[in-house]
N, C-alpha and C positions, 0 to 999 in steps of 0.2 A: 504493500500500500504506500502510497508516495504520499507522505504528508507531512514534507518540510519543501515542497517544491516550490515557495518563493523565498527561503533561506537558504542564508550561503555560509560557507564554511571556507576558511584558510589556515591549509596544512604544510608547515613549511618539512621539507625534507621528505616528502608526500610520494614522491615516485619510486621509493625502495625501504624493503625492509618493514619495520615496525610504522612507518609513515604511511605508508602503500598500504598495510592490516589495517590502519585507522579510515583512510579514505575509502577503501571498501566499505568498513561498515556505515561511515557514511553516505556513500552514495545506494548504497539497497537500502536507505531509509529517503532516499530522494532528496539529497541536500544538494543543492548547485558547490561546488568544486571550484577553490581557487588552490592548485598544486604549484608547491615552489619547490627547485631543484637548482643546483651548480650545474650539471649536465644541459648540454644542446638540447634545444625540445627534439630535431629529429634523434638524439636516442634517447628518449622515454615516450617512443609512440605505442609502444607494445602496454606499458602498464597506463598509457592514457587511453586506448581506444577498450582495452577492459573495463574503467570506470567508467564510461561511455556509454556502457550495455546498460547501466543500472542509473544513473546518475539524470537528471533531465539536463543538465549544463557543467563540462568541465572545460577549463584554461589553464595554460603552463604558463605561469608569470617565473622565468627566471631569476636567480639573484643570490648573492650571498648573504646570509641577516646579520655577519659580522660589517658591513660594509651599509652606512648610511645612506648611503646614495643607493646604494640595491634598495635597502628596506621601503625608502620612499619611492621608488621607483614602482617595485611589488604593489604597495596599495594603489598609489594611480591608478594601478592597470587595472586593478579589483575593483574601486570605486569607478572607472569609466565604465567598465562592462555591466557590473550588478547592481550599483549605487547602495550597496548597502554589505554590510558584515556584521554577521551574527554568531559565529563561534568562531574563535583562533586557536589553533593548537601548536602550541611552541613543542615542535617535536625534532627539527635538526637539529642534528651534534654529529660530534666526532668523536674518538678513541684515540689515545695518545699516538703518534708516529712508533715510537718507540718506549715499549713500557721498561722505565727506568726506577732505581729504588730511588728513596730521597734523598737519598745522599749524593746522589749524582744524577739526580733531576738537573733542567735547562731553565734557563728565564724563557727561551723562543718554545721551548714546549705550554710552556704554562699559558704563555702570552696565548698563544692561537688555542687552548682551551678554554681559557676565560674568554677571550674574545666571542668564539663562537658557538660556547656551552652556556655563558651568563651574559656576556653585556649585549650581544644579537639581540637576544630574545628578550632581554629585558626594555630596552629600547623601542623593541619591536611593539611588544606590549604597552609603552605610554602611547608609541603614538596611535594602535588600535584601541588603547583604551578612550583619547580624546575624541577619538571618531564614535564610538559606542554611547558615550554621554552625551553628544550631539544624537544621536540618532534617537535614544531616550526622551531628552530633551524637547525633541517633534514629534515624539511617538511615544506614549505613556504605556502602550500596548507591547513596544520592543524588546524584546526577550533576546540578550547578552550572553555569552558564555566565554570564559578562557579555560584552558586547559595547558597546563605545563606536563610535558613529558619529561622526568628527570631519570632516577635508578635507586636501586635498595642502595649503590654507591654511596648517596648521599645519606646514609648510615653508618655502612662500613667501609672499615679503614681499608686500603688495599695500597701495601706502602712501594709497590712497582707503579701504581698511576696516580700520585697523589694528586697530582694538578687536575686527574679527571673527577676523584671524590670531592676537591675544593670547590668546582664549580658546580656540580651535583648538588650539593651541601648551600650552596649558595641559592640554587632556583627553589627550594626550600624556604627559604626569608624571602624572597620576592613573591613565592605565590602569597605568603601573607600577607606583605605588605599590600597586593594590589587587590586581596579580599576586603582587607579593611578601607581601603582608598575608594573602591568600587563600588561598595557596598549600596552607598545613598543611589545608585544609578541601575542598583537591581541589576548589577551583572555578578554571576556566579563564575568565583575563582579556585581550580580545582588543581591537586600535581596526583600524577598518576606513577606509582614506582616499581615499572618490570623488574623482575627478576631474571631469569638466567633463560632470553629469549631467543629463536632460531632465527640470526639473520647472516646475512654477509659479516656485519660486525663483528660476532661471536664465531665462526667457521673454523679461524683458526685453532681455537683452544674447544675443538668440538669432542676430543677424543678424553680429554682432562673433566671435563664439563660429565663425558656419557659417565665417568667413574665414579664421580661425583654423585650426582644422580641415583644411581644405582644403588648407592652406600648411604642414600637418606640426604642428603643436602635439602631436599624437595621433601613437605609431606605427600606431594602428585608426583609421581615419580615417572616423569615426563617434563623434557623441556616446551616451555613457555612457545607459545605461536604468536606472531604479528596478531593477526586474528583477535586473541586473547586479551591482546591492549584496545582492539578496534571496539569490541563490543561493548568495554568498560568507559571508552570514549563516547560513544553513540548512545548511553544512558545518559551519563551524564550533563551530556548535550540535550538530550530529551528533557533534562529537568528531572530524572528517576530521583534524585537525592537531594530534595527539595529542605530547609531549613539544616544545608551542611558546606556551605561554603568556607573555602579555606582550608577544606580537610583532604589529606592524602589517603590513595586506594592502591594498595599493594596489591599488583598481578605478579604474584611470586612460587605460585604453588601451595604456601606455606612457609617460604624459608625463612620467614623474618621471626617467626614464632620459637621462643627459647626453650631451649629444653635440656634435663636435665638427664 
């Protein structure tokens, strides 16, 4: 049933991976698609023309959201096509080049994780938030959503990628900040924290990951699908968790749960 088909949704990092599992499950609920990628649109025609099957409107606004001039560049293109935005989901990131302990971490590693794990997406977020509270503002009817995609990282410590736990750790205090900031404007601000999920990102350390697994890391003893963040996206966005803003939703299996 298509019934978000004059709201629009932008998913940055939206063409692969955990981005791509969120935009699916938005577009089978009929959200019109603004997909932002680093990559050429001609190569993400294949996961643009699947969203396309389910979706009643999808566009590739290229860009990087560490780079201001991308991020403003992105909404233009959003605002000229839909004239409006109604969910953002801060879901691009990256994983260290090279996972280093801290004792021999880089400043240039750090820099291009904070860059494009916190201050992107932060950024990104004021200025879809000034546009939200205008849209509020002419529409008392406007129904808001942010969604930060961060990781259980931003709990624990993992002392080969500290710069990626810092930043992690960091969209943590911004989703709050922009709950409480938003609040009067009725938009709901939410972080979602995968666990140990199957994409391009994780592949490498996929043999580490199945031992893992296997031995209980997981109380679902199965890794985490894109899918699994999309559906948890596609609630939230519905409004399923209504009087819970600001609160983090661990797609983890179980593994954040202590035990003794």
């Amino acid at each position: 049933m298509n019934t978000n088909s004059t709201k629009t949704a932008f998913v940055t990092g939206g063409s692969r991976g955990i981005g791509f599992g969120i935009a699916q499950s938005l577009a089978a609920e009929g959200w019109r698609l603004a997909i932002n990628g680093v990559r050429a649109e001609n190569d993400v025609q294949e996961p643009l023309a699947l969203l396309r099957k389910s979706s009643p409107e999808v566009i590739y606004v290229r860009g990087d959201v560490s780079s201001a001039d991308d991020r403003i560049a992105c909404l233009d293109e959003i605002r000229a096509k839909f004239g409006q935005l109604n969910l953002l989901v801060n879901n691009a990131g990256i994983a260290p080049r090279v996972r280093a302990d801290i004792l021999a971490a880089t400043e240039e590693s750090f820099d291009e994780m904070i860059g494009v794990n916190l201050k992107g997406p932060y950024f990104l977020t004021q200025a879809v938030a000034k546009w939200m509270a205008d849209q509020r503002g002419a529409d008392a009817a406007f129904d808001g959503c942010i969604v930060n995609i961060s990781s259980i990282s931003a709990e624990v410590a993992s002392i080969n990628r500290g710069d990626y736990c810092m930043a992690r750790a960091g969209t943590s205090m911004a989703t709050k900040l922009w709950a409480v900031r938003l609040a009067e404007f009725g938009v709901r601000v939410y972080e979602i924290r995968p666990g140990i999920i199957a994409t391009d990102m994780t592949a490498g350390v996929k043999e580490k990951y199945d031992r893992m697994i296997a031995d209980g890391l997981t109380l679902e003893r199965r890794w985490g699908q894109p899918e699994d963040v999309g559906r948890a996206v596609a609630a939230l966005a519905r409004g399923e968790f209504p009087y819970a803003t600001g609160q983090v939703v661990n797609i983890d299996g179980g593994m954040m749960i202590g035990r003794l």
